[in-house]
C-alpha angles and dihedrals in degrees: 000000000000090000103053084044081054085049100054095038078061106050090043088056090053085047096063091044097052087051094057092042085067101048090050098050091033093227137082114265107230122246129269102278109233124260107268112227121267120263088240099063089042087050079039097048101037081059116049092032113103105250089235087064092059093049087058088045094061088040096063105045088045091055085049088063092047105036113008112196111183110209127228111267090249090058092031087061101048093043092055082055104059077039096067099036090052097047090235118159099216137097132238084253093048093060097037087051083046091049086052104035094055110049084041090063090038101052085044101056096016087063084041095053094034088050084046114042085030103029083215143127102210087063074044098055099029087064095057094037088054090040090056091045084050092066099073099028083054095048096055094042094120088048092056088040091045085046094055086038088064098039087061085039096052093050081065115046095089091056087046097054086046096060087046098056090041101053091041095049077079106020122045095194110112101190084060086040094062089034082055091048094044090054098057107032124084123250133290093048086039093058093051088046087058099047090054092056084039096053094053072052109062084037089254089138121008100230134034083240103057086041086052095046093055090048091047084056084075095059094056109091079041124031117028094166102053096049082044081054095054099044090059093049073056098054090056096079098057096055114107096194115066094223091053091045092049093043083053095050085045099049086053079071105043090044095061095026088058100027078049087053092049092040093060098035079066090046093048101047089040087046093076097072098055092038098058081050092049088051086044107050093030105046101358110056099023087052087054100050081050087067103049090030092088098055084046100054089035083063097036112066097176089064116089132191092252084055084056090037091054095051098043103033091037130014090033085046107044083045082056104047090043093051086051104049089044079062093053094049099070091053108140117221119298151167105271128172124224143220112282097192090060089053101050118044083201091069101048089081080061084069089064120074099249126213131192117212093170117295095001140073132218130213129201135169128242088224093077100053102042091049085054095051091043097043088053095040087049095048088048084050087058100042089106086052089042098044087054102045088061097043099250099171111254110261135193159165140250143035125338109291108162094185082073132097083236100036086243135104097244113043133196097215112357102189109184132196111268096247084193096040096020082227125124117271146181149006093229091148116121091237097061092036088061091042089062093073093072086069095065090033088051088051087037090047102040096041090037099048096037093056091036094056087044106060096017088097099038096057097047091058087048086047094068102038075058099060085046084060095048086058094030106095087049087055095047093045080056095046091042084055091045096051084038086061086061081252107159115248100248092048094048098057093052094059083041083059093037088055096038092050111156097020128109090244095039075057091052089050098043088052092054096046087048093061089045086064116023103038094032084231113159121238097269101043087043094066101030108033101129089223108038108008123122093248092063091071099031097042108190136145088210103052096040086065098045092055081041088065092037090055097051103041102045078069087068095049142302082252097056087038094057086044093050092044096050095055081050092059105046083049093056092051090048095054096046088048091055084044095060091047092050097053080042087059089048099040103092094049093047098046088055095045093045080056095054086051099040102046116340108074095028080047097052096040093056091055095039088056093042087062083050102053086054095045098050086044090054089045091055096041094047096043080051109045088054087039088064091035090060095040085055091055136074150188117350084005098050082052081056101033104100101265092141087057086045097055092050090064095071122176096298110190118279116242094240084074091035093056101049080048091054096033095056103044084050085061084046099052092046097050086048095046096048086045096055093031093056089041089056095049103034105020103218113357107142088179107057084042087055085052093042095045084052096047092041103046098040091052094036092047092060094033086063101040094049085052100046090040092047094041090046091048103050090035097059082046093057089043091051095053090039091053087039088058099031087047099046085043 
């Protein structure tokens, strides 16, 4: 008490002197100007922030100069939240002018160009409809950042937690605790972790207590069991006894590990419902509107294939994706694992294909290889279009069908004549209609085999560190006895390895016992060394802490060092057991979503296209046989001859642009599905999503494309011989 009455005393003083300051000068001093942010946050900030944030960064103040909207004080509120718990350096106003700005330019040229390039209302009146649709989704842009901000910084909080318990089990100071967790987390926790050392620093908040209360303020409407872990952790501090300040610092970790396993039993059990939804509006209902699309169009001349592309590759697509991340957002905390690649520069060089000529070794991009394959698959996809454009004669297969383009039964390209416009259509030969798959394979391919080659490497280096981690809480039991017997250190890691022979952690431990004595290096440079040390060939977050630990606190003794080992080694089992529960709870789900990816949707599509395919042919056939009959007639019998039935078929769309419609969305739905699915069972892993979308969209892609092939080419089989029956009967 006496301090904080010190304290006021002061800043009334200052107060009074300020006052007559003023009088004396006869103007108001300003105010203190507040602390600017360190270099080092800024350095910090420009590199672990995605670029696009920084672009939007630059858009919205910009609006703000063009067109400034000052929010209500409600939103405004809210806005300046999600603001500060992003980094962002923009203002409420700056994204409201942004959310209007925008649409506004885009419903302006977007109606011009699509008058323009379509000479139709409905791109007219798309674009106006879209732009108006912009204006909410915009203004809420830093909730729904804040919102996936929280999703990557969730998946961290239980490691977080960890670092911090660990550290403070031999070390009670909670300012190097949090140092030692933002070192070794991921951003953007890390990045959180930092400010709230940064802003002690910059004299924002006097104590790392009081910086860590306010951020844990944040947490509150989210996250209750991470701020009671804290507190604890808090707690500890103040306990004059050490085993009530340990059971405190063990009880932080209960407390998240068990509040995380309830958290997600209730998201599993609630996570039915949207996902049945998800699987409804996304495969089911746009797959039975495939089936009955064909006789619609057929019947509807004013509806061409890019209407049908902009509902299903767009609109359909944009409603999925935003269902699905509105699922993932209510993912509660939960164990994820990170890029490696992004943690260690070493690894980055893993994302290239690498090739060895010799001593060297050649790099070379994905990228390169994926834009090739998807450039020639697409060209391949366009021949039709390409055939046509430079006048190739039409060509076919079969037997002798003069109502065709090639006089075949089976034609490349078959352009007819428009019987609504008079103008030349198509293609709605078989040919050209096969030859469309190689538009979605080219998209499934590139995309598929681009992400596949970039993260292949990587996760099987992860892989491994993984499996480290998985033996790693037995190793370190046996090191923690070891050191318990008052063996030294460097003794001690070489009979771990001994006993642990032929495992991925007895290797760890053999390599750093190699460099012990064969390179004389010490404990700590023999882990650590960038070059040689044992964590260059075994890269994990998990394990590096742990031999930070061990490192530290071997200096205060072998006994304090087998003590604080062992308590790392029961909190990595516990967080692996908690792990495995949670990916039970998910399995179920997942499986049935991974069906619907793998074979389901891509299953179903082939054959649908394949209907449509028969249809369309029988169609054509049909609208062309009386066609000729009429044609044949005259007079009385022309009046009689079916011109009415004639004049219902109408052009249809040919399946070559059905297809591309269907394909592509095919691609679309895959990408969106491996996406949600691998943020429900693993939170934010862009790594193993990067894996999973190269795996999916490759498979899916030819699964796809062998059904609806298959299907096209035995169905217009069974239609020729049906017309050919119906026709001769």
């Amino acid at each position: 008490m006496p301090k904080e009455i010190d304290k006021q005393k002061l800043l009334d003083l200052m107060e009074i002197y300020k006052r007559e300051i003023e009088k004396q000068l006869g103007a108001k001093l300003e105010e203190q100007p507040s602390k600017p942010i360190t270099k080092e946050y800024q350095e910090f900030k420009a590199e672990f922030l995605p670029k696009h944030m920084s672009l939007y960064e630059k858009l919205c103040n910009l609006s703000e100069k063009i067109l400034k909207i000052k929010p209500e004080q409600k939103k405004a509120v809210v806005l300046q939240e999600a603001i500060d718990i992003t980094h962002l350096n923009i203002t409420p106003a700056g994204v409201i002018s942004f959310s209007f700005l925008i649409p506004l330019i885009a419903a302006v040229f977007g109606s011009l160009l699509a008058f323009i390039i379509f000479q139709s209302t409905f791109f007219v009146l798309l674009f106006v409809i879209a732009a108006i649709s912009m204006i909410k989704p915009l203004g809420k842009a830093p909730e729904f950042i804040a919102n996936n901000w929280r999703l990557k910084t969730s998946n961290q909080m239980v490691l977080s937690i960890f670092y911090v318990v660990t550290y403070m089990r031999h070390t009670s100071n909670l300012e190097k605790a949090i140092e030692f967790a933002s070192q070794h987390l991921a951003p953007p926790l890390s990045l959180d972790l930092k400010k709230i050392l940064w802003d002690v620093e910059t004299e924002k908040y006097s104590s790392v207590k009081e910086s860590l209360d306010m951020y844990l303020e944040t947490w509150k409407k989210w996250n209750l069991e991470f701020i009671e872990a804290f507190h604890l952790i808090e707690s500890s501090l103040y306990e004059g006894e050490e085993s009530r300040r340990l059971n405190a610092l063990d009880k932080a970790l209960d407390v998240i590990l068990d509040e995380t396993y309830e958290k997600m039993l209730h998201y599993a059990h609630n996570l039915q419902n949207p996902i049945t939804m998800l699987h409804m509006l996304g495969i089911i209902l746009p797959i039975l509107g495939l089936v009955i699309l064909p006789l619609v169009v057929s019947f509807m001349e004013n509806v061409k294939w890019y209407h049908l592309a902009v509902i299903y590759n767009v609109l359909l697509t944009v409603i999925v994706y935003y269902l699905g991340k509105n699922i993932l957002s209510r993912r509660p905390t939960g164990y994820g694992d990170t890029d490696i690649a992004e943690e260690n520069p070493e690894l980055k060089k893993y994302r290239n294909i690498l090739i060895k000529i010799g001593n060297q070794e050649i790099q070379i991009t994905p990228l390169i290889i994926s834009v090739f394959v998807g450039v020639v698959l697409f060209l391949i996809g366009l021949s039709p279009l390409i055939f046509h454009a430079i006048g190739i004669p039409d060509f076919g297969l079969g037997g002798e069908d003069l109502t065709s383009s090639c006089k075949q039964k089976y034609c490349f390209l078959e352009y007819r004549i428009s019987a609504v416009s008079n103008q030349e259509i198509g293609p709605y030969g078989l040919g050209a209609a096969l030859a469309s798959l190689f538009v979605p394979l080219s998209f499934g391919i590139a995309i598929g085999l681009y992400y596949r080659l970039k993260s292949k490497n990587v996760i099987k280096i992860r892989e491994k560190a993984k499996q480290l981690e998985l033996e790693f809480a037995g190793a370190l039991f046996q090191l923690g006895n070891r050191l318990g017997d008052n063996l030294p250190v460097e003794i001690a890691v070489g009979k771990v390895a001994d006993v642990m022979e032929g495992t991925v952690s007895g290797s760890f431990f053999q390599l750093v016992s190699l460099n012990i004595k064969s390179l004389g290096m010490g404990i700590e440079k023999a882990i650590f060394d960038p070059l040689h040390g044992a964590l260059v060939s075994f890269p994990s977050n998990l394990i590096e802490s742990s031999m930070k630990v061990l490192t530290q606190a071997i200096k205060k003794g072998p006994l304090i060092a087998a003590q604080a080992l062992t308590n790392v080694a029961r909190y990595i089992k516990e967080i692996h057991k908690v792990n495995e529960r949670l990916k039970d709870l998910m399995a179920d789900i997942i499986a049935s979503m991974k069906s619907q990816i793998k074979f389901l949707t891509p299953a179903i599509a082939g054959i649908v296209i394949g209907i449509t395919s028969m249809i369309t042919s029988i169609l054509g056939k049909l609208s062309a046989q009386l066609s000729q009959v009429t044609s044949s007639v005259g007079g009385a019998e022309a009046a009689a001859a079916p011109t009415g039935i004639l004049g219902l078929f109408g052009d249809g769309v040919p399946t070559y642009y059905f297809q591309l419609v269907v394909g592509v969305y095919v691609v679309q739905i895959t990408f969106i599905l491996t996406v949600i699915a691998n943020g429900i069972e693993n939170g934010s892993d862009k790594l193993n999503e990067r894996y999973q979308l190269g795996n999916n969209l490759v498979r899916s892609t030819i699964l796809y494309v062998f059904i609806s092939g298959a299907v096209m080419l035995l169905f217009n089989i069974i239609a020729g011989r049906i017309l050919v029956a119906t026709l001769s009967a």
